[in-house]
N, C-alpha and C positions, 0 to 999 in steps of 0.2 A: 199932911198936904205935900210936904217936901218928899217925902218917902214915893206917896201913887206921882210927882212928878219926873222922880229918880226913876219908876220903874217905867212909867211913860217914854222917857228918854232911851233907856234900855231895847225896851222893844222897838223902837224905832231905827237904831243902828242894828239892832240884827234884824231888820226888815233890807235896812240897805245890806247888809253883808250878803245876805243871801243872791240877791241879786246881782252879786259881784263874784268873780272867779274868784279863786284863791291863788295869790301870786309867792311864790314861796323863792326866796333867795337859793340858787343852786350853785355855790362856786366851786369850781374845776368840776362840776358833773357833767358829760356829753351826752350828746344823743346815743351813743352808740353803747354807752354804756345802762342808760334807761330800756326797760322791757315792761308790759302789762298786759295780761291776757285779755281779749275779747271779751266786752259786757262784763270789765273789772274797774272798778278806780282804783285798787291798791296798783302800786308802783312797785317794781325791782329794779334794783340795784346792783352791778357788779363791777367793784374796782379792789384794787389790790389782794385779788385770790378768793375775796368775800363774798358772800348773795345776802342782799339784805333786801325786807322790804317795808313800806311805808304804808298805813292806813290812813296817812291824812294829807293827803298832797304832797308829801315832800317835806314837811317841816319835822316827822322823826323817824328816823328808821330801826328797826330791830333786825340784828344780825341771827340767818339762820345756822344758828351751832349744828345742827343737825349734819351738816353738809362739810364741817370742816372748815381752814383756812388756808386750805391749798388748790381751791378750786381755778380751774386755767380756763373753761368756758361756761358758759350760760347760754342757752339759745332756748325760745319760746318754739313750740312746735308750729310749722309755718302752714301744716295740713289741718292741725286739732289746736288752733291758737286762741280757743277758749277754755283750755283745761290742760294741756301738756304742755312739761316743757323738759327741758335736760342740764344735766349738771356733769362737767367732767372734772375730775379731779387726776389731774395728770401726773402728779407728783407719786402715786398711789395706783395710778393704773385703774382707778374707778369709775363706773358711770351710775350718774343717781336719773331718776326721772320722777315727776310727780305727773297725777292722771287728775289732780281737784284742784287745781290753779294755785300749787303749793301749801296747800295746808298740812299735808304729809310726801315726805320723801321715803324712796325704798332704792337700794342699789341692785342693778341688776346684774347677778353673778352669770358666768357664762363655764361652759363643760371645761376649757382649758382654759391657761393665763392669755390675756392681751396681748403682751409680750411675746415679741417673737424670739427673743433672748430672756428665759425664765428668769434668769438672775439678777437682769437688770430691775426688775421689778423691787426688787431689795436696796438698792444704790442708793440713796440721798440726792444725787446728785443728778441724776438722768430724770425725763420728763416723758410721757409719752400723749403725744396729740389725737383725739380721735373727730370724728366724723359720724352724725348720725341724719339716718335716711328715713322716709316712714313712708307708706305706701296712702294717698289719701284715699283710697277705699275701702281698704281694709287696718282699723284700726290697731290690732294686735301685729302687723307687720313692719318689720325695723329693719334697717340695715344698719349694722356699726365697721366704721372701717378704719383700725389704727392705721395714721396715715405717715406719723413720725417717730423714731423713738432717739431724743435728742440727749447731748450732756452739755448740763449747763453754760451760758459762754461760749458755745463751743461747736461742732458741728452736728449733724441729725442724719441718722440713717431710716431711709425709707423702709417704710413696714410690709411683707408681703401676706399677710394674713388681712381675712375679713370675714366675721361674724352675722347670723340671721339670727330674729326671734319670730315666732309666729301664734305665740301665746303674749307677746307684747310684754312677758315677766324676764323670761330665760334665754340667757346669750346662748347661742351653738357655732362651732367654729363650720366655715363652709369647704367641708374638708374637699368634694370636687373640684374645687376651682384650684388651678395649680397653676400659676403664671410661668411661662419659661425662664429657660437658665437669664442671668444677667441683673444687672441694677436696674431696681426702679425708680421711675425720676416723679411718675406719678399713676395715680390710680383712684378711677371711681366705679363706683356701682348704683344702682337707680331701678326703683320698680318700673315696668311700661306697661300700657293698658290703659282701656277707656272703662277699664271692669275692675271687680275681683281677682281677674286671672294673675297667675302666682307667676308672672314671666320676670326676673330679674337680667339684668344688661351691666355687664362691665366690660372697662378697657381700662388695659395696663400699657405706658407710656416706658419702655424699659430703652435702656442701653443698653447695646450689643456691640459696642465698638471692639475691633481688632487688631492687631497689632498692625495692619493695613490699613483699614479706613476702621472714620468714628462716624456714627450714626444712630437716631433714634426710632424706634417701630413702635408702632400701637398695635397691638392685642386684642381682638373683639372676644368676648364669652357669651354666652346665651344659654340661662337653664329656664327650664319651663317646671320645675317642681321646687319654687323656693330656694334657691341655689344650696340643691342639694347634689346637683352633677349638671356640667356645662359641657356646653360644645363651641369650636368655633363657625361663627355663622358661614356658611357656601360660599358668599356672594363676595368676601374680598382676601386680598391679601396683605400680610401684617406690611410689606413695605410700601404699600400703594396709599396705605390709611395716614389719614393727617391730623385728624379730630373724630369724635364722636360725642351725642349728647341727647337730651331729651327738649325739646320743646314746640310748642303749640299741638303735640297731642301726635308728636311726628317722633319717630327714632330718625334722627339727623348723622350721616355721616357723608365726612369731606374727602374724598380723593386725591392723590395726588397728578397734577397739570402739566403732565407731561406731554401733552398734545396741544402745540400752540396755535393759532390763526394770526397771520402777519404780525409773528413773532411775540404776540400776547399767550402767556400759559392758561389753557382752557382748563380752568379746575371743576373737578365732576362731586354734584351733590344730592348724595342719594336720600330720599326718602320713603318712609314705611309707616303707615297706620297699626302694620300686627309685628312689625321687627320679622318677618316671613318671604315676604314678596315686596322690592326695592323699585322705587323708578328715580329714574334719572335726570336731573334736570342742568344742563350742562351752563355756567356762568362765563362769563368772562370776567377775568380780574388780573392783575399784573401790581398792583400794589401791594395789596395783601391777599391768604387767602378768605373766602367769603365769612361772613360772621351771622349768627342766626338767634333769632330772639322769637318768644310766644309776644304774640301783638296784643297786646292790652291785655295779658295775662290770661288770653282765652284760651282754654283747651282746645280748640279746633283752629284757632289760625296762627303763621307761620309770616317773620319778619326774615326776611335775606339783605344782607348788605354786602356790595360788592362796590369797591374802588380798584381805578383804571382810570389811564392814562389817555386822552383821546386828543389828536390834533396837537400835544407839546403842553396841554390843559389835563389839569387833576379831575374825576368827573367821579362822583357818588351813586349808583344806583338802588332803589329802594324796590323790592319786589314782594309781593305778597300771596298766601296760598289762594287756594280755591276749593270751596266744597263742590262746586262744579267746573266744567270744562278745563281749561290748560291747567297743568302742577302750578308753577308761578304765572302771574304779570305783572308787568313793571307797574308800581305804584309812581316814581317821580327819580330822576334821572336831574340832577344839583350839581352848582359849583360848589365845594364844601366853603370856601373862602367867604364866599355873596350870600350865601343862601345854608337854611338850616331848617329842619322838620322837627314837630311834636306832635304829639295826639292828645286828643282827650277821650278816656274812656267811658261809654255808654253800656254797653253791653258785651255780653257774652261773645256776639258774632258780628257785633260792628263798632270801629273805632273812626273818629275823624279825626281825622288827616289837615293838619297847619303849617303850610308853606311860607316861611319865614325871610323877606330878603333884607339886609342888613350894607350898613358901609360904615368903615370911621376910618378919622385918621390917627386918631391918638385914642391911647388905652387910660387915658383919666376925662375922657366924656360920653357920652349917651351914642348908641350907635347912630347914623341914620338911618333912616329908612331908604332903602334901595329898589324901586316899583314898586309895586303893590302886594301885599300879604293876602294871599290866595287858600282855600280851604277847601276839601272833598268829604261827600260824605258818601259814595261810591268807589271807593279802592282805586283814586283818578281817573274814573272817565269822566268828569265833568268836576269843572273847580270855579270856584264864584271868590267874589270878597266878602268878606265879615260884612254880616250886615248890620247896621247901627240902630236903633230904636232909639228916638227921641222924643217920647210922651212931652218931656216940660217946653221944648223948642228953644231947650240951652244951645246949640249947635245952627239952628237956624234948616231944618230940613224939612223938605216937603213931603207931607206925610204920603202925597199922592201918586209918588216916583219911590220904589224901593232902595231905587240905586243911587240915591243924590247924596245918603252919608254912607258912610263904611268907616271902620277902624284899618291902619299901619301898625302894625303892632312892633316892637324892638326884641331882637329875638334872646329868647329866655338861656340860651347857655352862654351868648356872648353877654349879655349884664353880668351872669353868677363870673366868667372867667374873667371879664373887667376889673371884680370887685376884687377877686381872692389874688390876680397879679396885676397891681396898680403897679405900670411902669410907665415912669414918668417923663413924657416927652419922646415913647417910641412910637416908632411909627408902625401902621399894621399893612403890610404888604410882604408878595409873598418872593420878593427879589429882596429886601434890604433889610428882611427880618424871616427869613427862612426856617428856623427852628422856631419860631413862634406860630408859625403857618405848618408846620411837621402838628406840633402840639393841640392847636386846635384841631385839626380830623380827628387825633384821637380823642381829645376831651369831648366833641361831640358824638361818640361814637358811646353807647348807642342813643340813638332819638329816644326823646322823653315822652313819656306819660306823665297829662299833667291833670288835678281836679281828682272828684268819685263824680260817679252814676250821673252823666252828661254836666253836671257844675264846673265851671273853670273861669278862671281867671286870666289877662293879659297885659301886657303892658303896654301902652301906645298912644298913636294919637288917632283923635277925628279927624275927619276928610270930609269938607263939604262941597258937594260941586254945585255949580251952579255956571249951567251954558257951558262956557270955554273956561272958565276962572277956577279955581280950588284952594280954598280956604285951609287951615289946619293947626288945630290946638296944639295949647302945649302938652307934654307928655301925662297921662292921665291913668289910672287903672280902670279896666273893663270885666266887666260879667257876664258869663252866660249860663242859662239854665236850664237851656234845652241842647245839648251838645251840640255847640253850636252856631245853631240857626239864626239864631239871634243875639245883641250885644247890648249891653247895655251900661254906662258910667256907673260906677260904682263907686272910687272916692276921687278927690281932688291934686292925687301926687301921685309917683309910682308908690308900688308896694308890694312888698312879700306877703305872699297868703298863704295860708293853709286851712284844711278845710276837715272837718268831722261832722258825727253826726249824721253819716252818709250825704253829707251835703248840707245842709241846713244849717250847721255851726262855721262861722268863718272867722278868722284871725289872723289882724293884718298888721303890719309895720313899718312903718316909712323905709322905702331903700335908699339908701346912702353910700357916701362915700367913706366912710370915716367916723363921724362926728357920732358923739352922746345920742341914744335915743331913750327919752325917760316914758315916752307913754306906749300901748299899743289900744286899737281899734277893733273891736269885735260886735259881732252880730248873730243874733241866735234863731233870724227867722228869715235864711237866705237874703241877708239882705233888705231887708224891706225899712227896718230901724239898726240904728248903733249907739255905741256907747264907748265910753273911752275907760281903758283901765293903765294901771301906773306902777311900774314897777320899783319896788325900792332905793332902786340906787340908777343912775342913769348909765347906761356903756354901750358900746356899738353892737349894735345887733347884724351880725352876718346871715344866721339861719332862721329862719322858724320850722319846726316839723314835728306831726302829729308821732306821739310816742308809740302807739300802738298799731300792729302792722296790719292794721285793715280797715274799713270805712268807717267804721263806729266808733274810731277815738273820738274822748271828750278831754285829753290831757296831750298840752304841748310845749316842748321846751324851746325857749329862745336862746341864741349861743354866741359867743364872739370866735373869732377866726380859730380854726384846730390849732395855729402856732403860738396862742395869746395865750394868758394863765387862764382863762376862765370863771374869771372873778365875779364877772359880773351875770354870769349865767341865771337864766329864771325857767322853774317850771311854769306853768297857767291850767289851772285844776277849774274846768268846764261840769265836773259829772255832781257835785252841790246844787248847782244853780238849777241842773238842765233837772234835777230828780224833787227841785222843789216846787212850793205850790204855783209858781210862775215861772212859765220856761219863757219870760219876753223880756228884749231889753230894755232897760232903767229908764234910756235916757229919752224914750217914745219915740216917736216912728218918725225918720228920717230928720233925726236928728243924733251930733254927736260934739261933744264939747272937748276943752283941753288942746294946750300946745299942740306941737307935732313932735317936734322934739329938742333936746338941748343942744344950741349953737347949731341950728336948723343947716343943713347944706344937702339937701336932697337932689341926688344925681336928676339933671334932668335940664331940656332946654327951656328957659325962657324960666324956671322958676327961682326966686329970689332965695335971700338967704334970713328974709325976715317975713318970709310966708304964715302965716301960721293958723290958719283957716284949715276947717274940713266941712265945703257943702255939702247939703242933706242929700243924698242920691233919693231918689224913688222910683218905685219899680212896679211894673203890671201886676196886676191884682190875679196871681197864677196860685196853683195849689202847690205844694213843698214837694222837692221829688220823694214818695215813695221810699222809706224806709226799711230795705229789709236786706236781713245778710246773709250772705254766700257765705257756707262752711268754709269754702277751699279759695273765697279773695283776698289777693294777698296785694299789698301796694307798699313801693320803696320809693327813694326816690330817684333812683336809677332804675327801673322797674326789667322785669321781663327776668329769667333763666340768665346763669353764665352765661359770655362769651364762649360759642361752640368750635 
């Protein structure tokens, strides 16, 4: 009797285990050091020159000897990020790559050495950095581009060699491409194409300075036979060139502004769908010059951002492509100081657009809200407010006026910059804190992507009106599930989310200033129910973010600040629960239990520091967005291409 009691009991806690992530103690592990391929739960690992990886959440890892322990990078292929990835091993001059989500490694030897100095490939002491490219249409094509060849401590000379493969096995050096006389300061290469076609694009950023003047020229090359021989492209010249780069499905290159309008330098930005025939689309900027981003990672649209000066005021403008009519239009024309934009991405050829307005006076409280938080879901010709959905009539609206509630939302890069430089007692203005007002343009630069496949999350509050009067909660997190269109309360305090699953898995944590947080909040059916989980040890949580670079994580790590030791770091292993016989949460539908967290101090107005409630949100009876994945989505949390 005691024995079928004993087993009774047994099977009852691994009934509850199942239904609980697995939370594995991660100290000093970061996110940037975690990798996992697409539709994997094994976990990698690379810290101290090592690849290791883990089959069970995080709780053990096996180191792969195969690879050495002098490896200097890891990167998961960001085109094939369910099956490739690369290994450099710089001390050695090697690069590994596996094609089966590392179960076997092979090194890929190439006709000459790496080294553009044979001998240093012998030294102990020297390191060489490389750079690997892959065309996402044609799987077997690579670019490898030794970028450094360094000595220890010490300084690094620029590499002017770069290697192709087109059997995806065998390195070839690219013996046409020959950069002119002089130092390189830098150098890239990049397939282009909406195809197959074998077009390669490089620029080399060299130094030519003379014993008269010092100055830097860019180099454009263009081969159309796998950079087996290059030419430089008609259309410019090396000293008029400022940048070049690839994005939203454009060959992007920047001019130099030497042709001013009332004394602003009119910088010229050419763009080309075949890298062939350029048009021009001329900005204005006097701050810097333009900076270009793919908009929500789509192959076909194009992010410009230009700052300028206007009337003695700093002024942002956001422009975006067009598959028809004009090259650009202005999407939305900001004071970077007042006002700040994100997106949430939906699709391939439409993102919406979140106009953020903000005020504080000090950097240790919650922004205000400054007007109203305006949204587009036409590239700005028309922009509305968040609309609020209030099924329970917690907010008091009428259901018979769309426009009686709306959300304020607080805008998302001024919370993360609050958090990460609490100064205590400054003020935020752009006369008596000027280098804090320099910093934010650039920290907000560039505009976030925030959510997968129209889900996102916000920070803010309700707004009820009513007649002349307007009502307005305290700070709350908000939902949407239709990029969007609609909003809807989701929990009782602010909080960091992140989101897998393509949406449907969500993971949240009190935002704070400081303080212990021992639980976090998760929901497996977009929202609809929650459940509380707990991590071993309580510590401040700064991040949360899904480990794997695209919609389908189920594995996410929580971090304390990059300057803290990382002690208290936690992986949260989603792909047990979600692969078991119940992918629904424990804790039934719109409910969730447990603290909030230890020595509660949740940034935020009006909420206490002995809060400790989380009501049940509930939500339209909608169907789960559509689960399915893009070979080539990729999602960061500074999203889009380099700065161009």
């Amino acid at each position: 009797m005691y024995a079928s009691r004993l087993l009774a009991l047994l099977y009852a806690s691994l009934a509850v285990a199942v239904h609980q992530p697995r939370v594995i103690a991660a100290a000093s592990l970061w996110p940037s050091q975690l990798r996992s391929f697409v539709g994997s739960s094994d976990l990698w690992r690379f810290t101290g020159g090592i690849v290791a990886v883990s089959t069970d959440a995080g709780a053990r890892w096996t180191t792969v000897d195969s690879l050495g322990h002098t490896i200097t990078s890891f990167q998961i292929d960001e085109n094939f990020p369910e099956s490739r990835a690369f290994a450099v091993d710089g001390e050695r001059g090697r690069l590994f790559q596996t094609v089966n989500q590392g179960r076997t490694w092979t090194q890929m030897p190439s006709d000459v050495s790496l080294w553009d100095v044979v001998e240093n490939e012998a030294d102990p002491n020297r390191t060489l950095q490389l750079t690997v490219v892959t065309n996402p249409f044609v799987r077997d094509d690579i670019i490898v581009i030794p970028m450094s060849e360094c000595i220890k401590n010490s300084f690094c000379n620029k590499s002017r060699s770069t290697f192709t493969s087109t059997d995806g096995q065998n390195l070839r050096l690219m013996t046409g491409l020959k950069p002119p006389k002089g130092r390189v300061w830098f150098k890239r290469c990049d397939f282009f194409g909406a195809s197959a076609a074998p077009k390669v694009i490089c620029n080399f950023h060299m130094d030519v300075s003379s014993w008269t003047r010092r100055h830097e020229d860019v180099f454009l090359f263009h081969s159309v036979d796998h950079g087996r021989s290059f030419k430089p492209p008609k259309n410019f010249k090396p000293r008029t060139v400022l940048s070049q780069g690839k994005a939203g499905g454009y060959d992007v290159v920047v001019t130099d502004g030497k042709k001013k309008v009332r004394g602003t330098p009119m910088y010229r930005l050419w763009l080309s769908r075949d890298a062939v025939n350029y048009e021009n689309a001329e900005v204005l900027s006097d701050y810097r010059k333009p900076t270009v981003w793919s908009l929500g990672d789509s192959p076909r649209r194009l992010l410009v951002r230009t700052v300028r000066v206007v009337e003695g005021e700093l002024r942002e403008e956001l422009l975006v492509s067009n598959a028809q009519g004009p090259l650009l239009t202005s999407l939305v024309t900001l004071d970077p100081y007042a006002k700040s934009v994100t997106f949430i991405d939906t699709d391939a050829d439409h993102v919406t657009t979140i106009l953020h307005g903000w005020h504080t006076q000090s950097m240790t409280a919650l922004p205000v809200n400054k007007g109203d938080t305006m949204i587009t879901f036409d590239d700005g010709h028309e922009w509305s407010r968040l609309q609020l959905r209030d099924p329970t009539g917690e907010f008091g609206c009428d259901p018979a006026r769309t426009d009686s509630c709306f959300v304020n939302t607080m805008s998302p890069q001024i919370l993360d910059l609050k958090e990460e430089y609490i100064l205590e007692g400054t003020a935020m203005n752009r006369t008596a804190n000027s280098r804090y007002g320099e910093f934010l343009s650039t920290y907000t630069d560039p505009p976030r992507q925030s959510g997968v496949l129209g889900v996102s999350a916000v920070i803010g509050v309700a707004v009820t009106v009513n007649g002349t009067s307007r009502s307005t909660s305290r700070p709350l997190t908000f939902l949407t599930t239709d990029g969007g269109h609609s909003w809807q309360k989701m929990l009782d305090f602010p909080a960091k989310v992140a989101f897998g699953n393509y949406g449907t898995l969500i993971a949240a944590v009190p935002f704070s200033n400081g303080p212990n947080i021992s639980h976090f909040y998760y929901s497996m059916d977009q929202g609809r129910s929650w459940s509380t989980g707990e991590f071993t040890q309580p510590f401040p949580v700064f991040s949360l973010e899904p480990v794997s670079g695209d919609a389908s994580s189920t594995v996410f790590i929580a971090s304390e600040r990059p300057w803290e030791s990382g002690c208290g770091n936690h992986i949260i292993n989603f792909s047990e629960v979600l692969a078991g016989p119940s992918a629904t949460s424990g804790a039934g539908p719109g409910v969730a239990h447990g603290p909030v967290a230890e020595r509660q101090q949740v940034l935020g107005l009006g909420l206490r520091s002995d809060w400790k409630g989380l009501r049940a949100p509930m939500y339209r009876d909608r169907d789960a967005v559509v689960a399915h994945k893009s070979e080539h989505w990729r999602h960061s949390r500074l999203w889009g291409t380099s700065e161009i």
